[in-house]
Backbone atoms as SQL, in Angstrom:
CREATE TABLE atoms (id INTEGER PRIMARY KEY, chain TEXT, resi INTEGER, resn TEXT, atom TEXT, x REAL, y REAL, z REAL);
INSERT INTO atoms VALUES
  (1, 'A', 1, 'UNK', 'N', 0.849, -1.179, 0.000),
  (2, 'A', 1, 'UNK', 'CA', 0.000, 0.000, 0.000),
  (3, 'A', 1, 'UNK', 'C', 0.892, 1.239, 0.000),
  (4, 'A', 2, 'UNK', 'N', 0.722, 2.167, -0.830),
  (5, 'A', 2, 'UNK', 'CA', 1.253, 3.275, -1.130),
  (6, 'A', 2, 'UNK', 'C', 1.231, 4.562, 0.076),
  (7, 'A', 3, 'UNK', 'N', 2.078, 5.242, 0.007),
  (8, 'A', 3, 'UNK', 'CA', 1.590, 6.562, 1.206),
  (9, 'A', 3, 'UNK', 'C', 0.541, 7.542, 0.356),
  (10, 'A', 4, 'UNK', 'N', -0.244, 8.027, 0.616),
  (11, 'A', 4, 'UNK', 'CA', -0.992, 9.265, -0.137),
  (12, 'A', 4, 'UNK', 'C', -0.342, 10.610, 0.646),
  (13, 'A', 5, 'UNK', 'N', -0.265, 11.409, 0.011),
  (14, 'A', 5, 'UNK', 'CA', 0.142, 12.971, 0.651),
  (15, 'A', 5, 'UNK', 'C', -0.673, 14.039, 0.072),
  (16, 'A', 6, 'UNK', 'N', -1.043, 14.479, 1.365),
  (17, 'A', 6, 'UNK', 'CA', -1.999, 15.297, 1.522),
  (18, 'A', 6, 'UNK', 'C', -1.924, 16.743, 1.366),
  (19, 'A', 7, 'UNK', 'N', -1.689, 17.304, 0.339),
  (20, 'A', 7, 'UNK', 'CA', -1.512, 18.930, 0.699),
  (21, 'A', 7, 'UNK', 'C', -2.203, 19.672, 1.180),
  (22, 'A', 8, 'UNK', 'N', -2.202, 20.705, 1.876),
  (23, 'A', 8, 'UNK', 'CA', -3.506, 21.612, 2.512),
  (24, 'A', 8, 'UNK', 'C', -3.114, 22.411, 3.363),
  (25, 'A', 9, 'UNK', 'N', -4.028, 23.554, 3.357),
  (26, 'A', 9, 'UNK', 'CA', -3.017, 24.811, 4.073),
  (27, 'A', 9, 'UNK', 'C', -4.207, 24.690, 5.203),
  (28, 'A', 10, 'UNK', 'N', -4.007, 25.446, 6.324),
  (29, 'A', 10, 'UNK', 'CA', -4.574, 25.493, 7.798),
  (30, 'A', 10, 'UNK', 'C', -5.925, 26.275, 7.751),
  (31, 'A', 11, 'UNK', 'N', -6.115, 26.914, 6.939),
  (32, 'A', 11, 'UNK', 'CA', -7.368, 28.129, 6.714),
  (33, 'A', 11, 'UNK', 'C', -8.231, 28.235, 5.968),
  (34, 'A', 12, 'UNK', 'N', -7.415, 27.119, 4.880),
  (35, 'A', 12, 'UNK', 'CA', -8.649, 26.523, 3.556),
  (36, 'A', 12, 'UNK', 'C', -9.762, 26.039, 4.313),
  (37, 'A', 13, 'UNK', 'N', -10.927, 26.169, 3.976),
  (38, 'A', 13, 'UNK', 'CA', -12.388, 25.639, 3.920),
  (39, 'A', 13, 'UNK', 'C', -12.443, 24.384, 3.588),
  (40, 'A', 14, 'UNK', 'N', -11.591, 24.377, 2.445),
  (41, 'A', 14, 'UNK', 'CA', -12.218, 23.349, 1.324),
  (42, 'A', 14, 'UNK', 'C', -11.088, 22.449, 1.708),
  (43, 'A', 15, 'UNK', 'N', -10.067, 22.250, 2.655),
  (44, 'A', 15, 'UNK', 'CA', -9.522, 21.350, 2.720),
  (45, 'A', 15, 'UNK', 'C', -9.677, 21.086, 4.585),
  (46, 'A', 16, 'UNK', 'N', -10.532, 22.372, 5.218),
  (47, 'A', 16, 'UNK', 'CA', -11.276, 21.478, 6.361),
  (48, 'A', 16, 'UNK', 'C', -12.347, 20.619, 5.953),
  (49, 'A', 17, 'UNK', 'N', -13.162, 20.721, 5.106),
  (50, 'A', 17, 'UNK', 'CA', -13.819, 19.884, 4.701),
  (51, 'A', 17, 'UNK', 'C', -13.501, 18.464, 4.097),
  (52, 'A', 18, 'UNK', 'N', -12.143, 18.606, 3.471),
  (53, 'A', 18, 'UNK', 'CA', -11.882, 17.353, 2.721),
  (54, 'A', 18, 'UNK', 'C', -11.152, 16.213, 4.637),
  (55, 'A', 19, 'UNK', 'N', -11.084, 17.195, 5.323),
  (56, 'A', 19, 'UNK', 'CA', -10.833, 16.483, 6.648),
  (57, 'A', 19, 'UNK', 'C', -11.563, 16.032, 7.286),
  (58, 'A', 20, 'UNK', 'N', -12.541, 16.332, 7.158),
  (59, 'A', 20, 'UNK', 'CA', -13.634, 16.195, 7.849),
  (60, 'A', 20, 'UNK', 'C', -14.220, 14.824, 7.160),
  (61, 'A', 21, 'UNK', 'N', -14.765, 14.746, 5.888),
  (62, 'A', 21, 'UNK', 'CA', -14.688, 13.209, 5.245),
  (63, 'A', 21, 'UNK', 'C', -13.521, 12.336, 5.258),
  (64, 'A', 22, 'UNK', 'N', -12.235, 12.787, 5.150),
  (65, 'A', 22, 'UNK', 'CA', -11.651, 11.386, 5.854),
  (66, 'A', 22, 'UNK', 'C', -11.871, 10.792, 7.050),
  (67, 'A', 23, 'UNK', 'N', -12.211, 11.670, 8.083),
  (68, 'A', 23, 'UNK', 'CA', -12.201, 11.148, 9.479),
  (69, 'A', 23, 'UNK', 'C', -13.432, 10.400, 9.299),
  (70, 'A', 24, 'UNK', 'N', -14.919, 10.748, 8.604),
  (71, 'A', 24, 'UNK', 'CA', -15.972, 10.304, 8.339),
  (72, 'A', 24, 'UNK', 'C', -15.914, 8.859, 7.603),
  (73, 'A', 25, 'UNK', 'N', -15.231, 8.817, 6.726),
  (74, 'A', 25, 'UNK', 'CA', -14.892, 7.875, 5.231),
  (75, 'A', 25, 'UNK', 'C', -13.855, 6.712, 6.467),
  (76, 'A', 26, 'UNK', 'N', -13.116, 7.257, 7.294),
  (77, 'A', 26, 'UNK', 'CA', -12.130, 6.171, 8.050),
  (78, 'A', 26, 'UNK', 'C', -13.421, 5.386, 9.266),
  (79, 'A', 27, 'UNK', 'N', -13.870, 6.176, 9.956),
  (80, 'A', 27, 'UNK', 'CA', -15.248, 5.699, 10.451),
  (81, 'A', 27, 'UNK', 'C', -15.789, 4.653, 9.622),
  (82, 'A', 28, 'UNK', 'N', -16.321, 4.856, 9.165),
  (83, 'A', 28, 'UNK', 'CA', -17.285, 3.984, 8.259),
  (84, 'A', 28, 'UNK', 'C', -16.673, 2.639, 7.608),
  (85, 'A', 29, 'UNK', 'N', -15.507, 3.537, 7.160),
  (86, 'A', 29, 'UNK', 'CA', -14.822, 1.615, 6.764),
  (87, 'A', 29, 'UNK', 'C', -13.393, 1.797, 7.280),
  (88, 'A', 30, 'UNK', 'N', -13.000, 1.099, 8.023),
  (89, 'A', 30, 'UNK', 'CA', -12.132, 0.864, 9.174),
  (90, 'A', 30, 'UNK', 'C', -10.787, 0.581, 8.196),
  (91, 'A', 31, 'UNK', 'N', -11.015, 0.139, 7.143),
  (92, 'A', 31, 'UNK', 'CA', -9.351, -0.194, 6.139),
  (93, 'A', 31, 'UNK', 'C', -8.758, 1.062, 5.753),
  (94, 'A', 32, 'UNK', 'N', -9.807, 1.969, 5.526),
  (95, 'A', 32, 'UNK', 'CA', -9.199, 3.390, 4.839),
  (96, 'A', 32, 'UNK', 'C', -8.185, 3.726, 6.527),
  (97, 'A', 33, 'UNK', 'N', -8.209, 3.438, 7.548),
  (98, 'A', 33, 'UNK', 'CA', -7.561, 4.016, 8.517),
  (99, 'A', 33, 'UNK', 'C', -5.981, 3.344, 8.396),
  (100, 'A', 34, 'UNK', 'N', -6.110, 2.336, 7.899),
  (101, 'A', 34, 'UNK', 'CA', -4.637, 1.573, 7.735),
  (102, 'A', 34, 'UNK', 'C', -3.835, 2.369, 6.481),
  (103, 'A', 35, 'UNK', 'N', -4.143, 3.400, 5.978),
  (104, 'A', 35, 'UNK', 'CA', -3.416, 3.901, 4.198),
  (105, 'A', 35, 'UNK', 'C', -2.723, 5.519, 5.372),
  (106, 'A', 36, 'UNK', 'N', -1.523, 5.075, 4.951),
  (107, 'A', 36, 'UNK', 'CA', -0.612, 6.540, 5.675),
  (108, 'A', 36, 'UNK', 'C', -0.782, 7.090, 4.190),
  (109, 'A', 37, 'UNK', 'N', -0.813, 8.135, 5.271),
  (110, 'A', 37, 'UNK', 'CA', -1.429, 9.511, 4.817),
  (111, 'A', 37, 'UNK', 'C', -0.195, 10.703, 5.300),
  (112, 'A', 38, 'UNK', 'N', 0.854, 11.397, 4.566),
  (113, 'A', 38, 'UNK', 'CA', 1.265, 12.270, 4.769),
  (114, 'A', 38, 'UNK', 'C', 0.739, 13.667, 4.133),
  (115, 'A', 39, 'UNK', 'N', -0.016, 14.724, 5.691),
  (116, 'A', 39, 'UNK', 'CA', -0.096, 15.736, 5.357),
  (117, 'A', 39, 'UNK', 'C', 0.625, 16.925, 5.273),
  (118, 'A', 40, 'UNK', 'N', 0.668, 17.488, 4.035),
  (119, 'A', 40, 'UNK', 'CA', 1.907, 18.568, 4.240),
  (120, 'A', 40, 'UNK', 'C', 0.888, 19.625, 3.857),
  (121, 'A', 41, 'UNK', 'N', 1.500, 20.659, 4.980),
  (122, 'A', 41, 'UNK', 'CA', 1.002, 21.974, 5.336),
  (123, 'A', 41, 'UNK', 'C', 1.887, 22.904, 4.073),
  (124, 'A', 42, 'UNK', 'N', 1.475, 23.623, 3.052),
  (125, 'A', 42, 'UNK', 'CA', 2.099, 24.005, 2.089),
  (126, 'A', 42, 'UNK', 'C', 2.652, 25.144, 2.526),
  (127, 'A', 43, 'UNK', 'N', 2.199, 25.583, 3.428),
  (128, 'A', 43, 'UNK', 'CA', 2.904, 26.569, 3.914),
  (129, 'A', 43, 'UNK', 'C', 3.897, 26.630, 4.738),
  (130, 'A', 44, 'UNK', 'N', 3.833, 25.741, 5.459),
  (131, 'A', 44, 'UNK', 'CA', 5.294, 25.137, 6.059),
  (132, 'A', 44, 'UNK', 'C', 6.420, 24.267, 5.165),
  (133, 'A', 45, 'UNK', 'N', 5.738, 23.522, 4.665),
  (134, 'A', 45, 'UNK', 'CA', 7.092, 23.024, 3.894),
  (135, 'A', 45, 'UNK', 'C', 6.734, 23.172, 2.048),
  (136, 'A', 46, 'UNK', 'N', 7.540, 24.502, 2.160),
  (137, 'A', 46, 'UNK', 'CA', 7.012, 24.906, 0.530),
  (138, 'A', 46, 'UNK', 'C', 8.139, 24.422, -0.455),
  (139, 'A', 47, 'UNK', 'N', 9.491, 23.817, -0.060),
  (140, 'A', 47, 'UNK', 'CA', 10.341, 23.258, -1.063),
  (141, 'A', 47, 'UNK', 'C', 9.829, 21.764, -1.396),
  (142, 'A', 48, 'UNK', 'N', 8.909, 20.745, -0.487),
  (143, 'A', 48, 'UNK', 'CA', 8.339, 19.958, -0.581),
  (144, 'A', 48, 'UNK', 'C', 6.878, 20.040, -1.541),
  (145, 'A', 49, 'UNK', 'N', 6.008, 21.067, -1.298),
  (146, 'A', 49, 'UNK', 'CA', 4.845, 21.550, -2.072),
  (147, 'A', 49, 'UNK', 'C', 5.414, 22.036, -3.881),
  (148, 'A', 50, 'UNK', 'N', 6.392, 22.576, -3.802),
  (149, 'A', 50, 'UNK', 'CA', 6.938, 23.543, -5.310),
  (150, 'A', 50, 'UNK', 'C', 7.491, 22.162, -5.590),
  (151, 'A', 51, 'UNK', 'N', 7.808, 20.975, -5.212),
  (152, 'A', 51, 'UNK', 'CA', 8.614, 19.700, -5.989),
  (153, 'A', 51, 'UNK', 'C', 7.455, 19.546, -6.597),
  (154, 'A', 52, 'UNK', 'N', 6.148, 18.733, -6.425),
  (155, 'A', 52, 'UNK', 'CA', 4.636, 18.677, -6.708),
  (156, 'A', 52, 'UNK', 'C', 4.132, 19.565, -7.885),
  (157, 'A', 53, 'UNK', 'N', 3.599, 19.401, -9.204),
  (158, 'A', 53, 'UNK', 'CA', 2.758, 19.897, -9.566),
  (159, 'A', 53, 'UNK', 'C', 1.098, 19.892, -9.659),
  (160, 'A', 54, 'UNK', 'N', 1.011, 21.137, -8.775),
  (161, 'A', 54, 'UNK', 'CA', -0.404, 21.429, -8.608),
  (162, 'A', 54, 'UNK', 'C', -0.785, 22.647, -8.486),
  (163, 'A', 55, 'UNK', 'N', -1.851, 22.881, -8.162),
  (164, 'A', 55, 'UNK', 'CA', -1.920, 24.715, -8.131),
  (165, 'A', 55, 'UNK', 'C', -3.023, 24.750, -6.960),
  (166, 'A', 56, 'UNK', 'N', -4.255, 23.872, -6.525),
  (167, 'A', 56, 'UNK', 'CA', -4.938, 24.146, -5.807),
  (168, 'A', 56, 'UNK', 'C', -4.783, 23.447, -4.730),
  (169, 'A', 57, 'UNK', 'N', -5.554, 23.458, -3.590),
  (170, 'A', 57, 'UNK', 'CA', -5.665, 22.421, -2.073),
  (171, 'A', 57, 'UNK', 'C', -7.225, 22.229, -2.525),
  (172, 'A', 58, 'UNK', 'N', -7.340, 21.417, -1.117),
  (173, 'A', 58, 'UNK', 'CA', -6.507, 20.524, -0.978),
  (174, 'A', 58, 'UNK', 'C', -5.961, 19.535, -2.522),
  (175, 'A', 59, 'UNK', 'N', -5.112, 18.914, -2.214),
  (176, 'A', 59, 'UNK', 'CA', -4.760, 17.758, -3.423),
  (177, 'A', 59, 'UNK', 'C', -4.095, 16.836, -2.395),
  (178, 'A', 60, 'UNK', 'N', -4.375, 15.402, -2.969),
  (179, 'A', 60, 'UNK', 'CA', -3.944, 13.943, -2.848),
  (180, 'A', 60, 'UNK', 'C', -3.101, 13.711, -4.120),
  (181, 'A', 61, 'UNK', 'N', -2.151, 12.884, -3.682),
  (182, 'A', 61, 'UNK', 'CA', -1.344, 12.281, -4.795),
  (183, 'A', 61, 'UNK', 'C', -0.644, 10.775, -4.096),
  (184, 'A', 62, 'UNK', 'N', -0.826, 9.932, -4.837),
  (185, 'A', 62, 'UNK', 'CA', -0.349, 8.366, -4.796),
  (186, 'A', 62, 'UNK', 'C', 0.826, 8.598, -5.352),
  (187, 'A', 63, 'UNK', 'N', 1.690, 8.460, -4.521),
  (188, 'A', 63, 'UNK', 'CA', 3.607, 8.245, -4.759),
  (189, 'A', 63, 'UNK', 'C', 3.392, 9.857, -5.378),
  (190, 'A', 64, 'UNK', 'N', 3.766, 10.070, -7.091),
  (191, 'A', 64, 'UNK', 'CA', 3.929, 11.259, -7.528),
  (192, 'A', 64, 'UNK', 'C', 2.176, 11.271, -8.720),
  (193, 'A', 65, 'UNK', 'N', 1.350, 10.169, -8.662),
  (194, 'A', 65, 'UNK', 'CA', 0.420, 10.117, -9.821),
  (195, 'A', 65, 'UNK', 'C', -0.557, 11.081, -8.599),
  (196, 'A', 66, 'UNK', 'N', -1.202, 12.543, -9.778),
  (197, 'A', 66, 'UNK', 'CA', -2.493, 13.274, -8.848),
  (198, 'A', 66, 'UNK', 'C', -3.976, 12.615, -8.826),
  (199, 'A', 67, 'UNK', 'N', -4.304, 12.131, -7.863),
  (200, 'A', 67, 'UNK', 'CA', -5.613, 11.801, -7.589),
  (201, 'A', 67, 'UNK', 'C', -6.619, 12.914, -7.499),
  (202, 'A', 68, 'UNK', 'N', -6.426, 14.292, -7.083),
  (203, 'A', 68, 'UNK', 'CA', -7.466, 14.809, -6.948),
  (204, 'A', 68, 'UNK', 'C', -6.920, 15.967, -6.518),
  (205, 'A', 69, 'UNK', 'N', -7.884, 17.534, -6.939),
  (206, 'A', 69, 'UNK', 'CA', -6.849, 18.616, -6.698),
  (207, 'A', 69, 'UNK', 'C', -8.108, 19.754, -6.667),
  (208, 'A', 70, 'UNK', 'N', -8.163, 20.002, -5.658),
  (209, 'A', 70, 'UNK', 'CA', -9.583, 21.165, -5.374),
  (210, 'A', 70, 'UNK', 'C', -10.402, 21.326, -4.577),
  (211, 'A', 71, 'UNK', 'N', -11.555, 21.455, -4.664),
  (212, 'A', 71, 'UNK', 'CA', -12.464, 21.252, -3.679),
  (213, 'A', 71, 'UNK', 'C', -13.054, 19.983, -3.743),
  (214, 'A', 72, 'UNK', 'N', -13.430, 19.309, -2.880),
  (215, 'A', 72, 'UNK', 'CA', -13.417, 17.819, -3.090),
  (216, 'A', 72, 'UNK', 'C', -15.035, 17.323, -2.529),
  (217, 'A', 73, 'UNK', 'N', -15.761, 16.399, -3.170),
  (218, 'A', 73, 'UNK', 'CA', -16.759, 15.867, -2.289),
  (219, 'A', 73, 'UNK', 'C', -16.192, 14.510, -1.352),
  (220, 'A', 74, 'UNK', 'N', -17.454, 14.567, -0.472),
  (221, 'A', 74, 'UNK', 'CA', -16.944, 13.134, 0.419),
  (222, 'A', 74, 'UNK', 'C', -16.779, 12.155, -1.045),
  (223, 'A', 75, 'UNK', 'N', -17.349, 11.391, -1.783),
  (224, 'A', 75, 'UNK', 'CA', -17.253, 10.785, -3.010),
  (225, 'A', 75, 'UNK', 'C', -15.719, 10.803, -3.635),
  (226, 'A', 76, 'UNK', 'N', -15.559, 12.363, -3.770),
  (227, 'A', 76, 'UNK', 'CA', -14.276, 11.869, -4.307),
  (228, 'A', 76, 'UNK', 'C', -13.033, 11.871, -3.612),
  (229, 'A', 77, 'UNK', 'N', -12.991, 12.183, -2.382),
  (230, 'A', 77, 'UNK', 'CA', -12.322, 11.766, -1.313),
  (231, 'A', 77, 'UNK', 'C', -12.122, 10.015, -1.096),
  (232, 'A', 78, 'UNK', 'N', -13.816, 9.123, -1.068),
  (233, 'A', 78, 'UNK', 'CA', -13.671, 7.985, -1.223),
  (234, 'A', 78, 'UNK', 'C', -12.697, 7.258, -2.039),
  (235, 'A', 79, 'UNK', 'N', -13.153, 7.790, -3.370),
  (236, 'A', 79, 'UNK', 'CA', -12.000, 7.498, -4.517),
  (237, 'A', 79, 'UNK', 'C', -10.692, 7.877, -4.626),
  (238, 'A', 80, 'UNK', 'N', -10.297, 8.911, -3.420),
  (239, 'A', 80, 'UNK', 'CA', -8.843, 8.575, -3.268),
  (240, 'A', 80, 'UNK', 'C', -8.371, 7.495, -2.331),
  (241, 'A', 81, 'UNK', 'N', -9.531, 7.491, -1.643),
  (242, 'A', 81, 'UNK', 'CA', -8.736, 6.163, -0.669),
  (243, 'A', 81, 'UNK', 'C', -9.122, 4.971, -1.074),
  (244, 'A', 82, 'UNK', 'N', -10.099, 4.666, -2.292),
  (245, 'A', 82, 'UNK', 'CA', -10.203, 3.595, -2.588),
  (246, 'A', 82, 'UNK', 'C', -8.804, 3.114, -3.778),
  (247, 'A', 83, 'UNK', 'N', -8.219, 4.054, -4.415),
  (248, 'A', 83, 'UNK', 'CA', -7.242, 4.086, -5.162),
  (249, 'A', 83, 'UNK', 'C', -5.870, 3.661, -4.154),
  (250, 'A', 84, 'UNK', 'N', -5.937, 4.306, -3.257),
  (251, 'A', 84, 'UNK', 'CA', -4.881, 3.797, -2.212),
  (252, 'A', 84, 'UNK', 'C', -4.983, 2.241, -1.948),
  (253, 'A', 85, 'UNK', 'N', -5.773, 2.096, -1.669),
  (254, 'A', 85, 'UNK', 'CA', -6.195, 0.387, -1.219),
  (255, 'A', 85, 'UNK', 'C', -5.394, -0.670, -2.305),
  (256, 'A', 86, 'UNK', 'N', -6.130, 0.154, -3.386),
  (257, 'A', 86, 'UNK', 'CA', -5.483, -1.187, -4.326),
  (258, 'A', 86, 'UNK', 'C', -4.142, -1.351, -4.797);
């Protein structure tokens, strides 16, 4: 199983929200809690964020492939952690 990394800055909306369905999405099915998850605060570590191409938060990415980059529903939050799984 792959690490996913999480970008997201502290004040975004849209990436308290995408937090808020993982904790929801890990609830509900207990495997999504086993997939490490590194979150990086883009604002703290911005030579780590500028390696990454992306432009919005939150974003997920499997190793370096982007899963998802914006405002996110619980749905497609699922589908990043169901992509992790496999």
């Amino acid at each position: 199983m792959k690490e996913l990394t999480y970008f997201k800055l502290m004040n975004c909306p849209y990436c308290k929200a995408a937090d808020g369905w993982l904790q929801e999405l890990i609830r509900e099915n207990p495997a999504y809690g086993a997939i490490p998850i590194k979150v990086v605060n883009e604002a703290v570590e911005v030579e780590l964020a500028e390696s990454y191409d992306y432009y919005y938060v939150p974003t997920f990415f499997l190793g370096r492939e982007k899963l998802h980059e914006g405002a996110a529903t619980k749905e497609k939050i699922r589908a990043v952690l169901d992509a992790a799984l496999q």
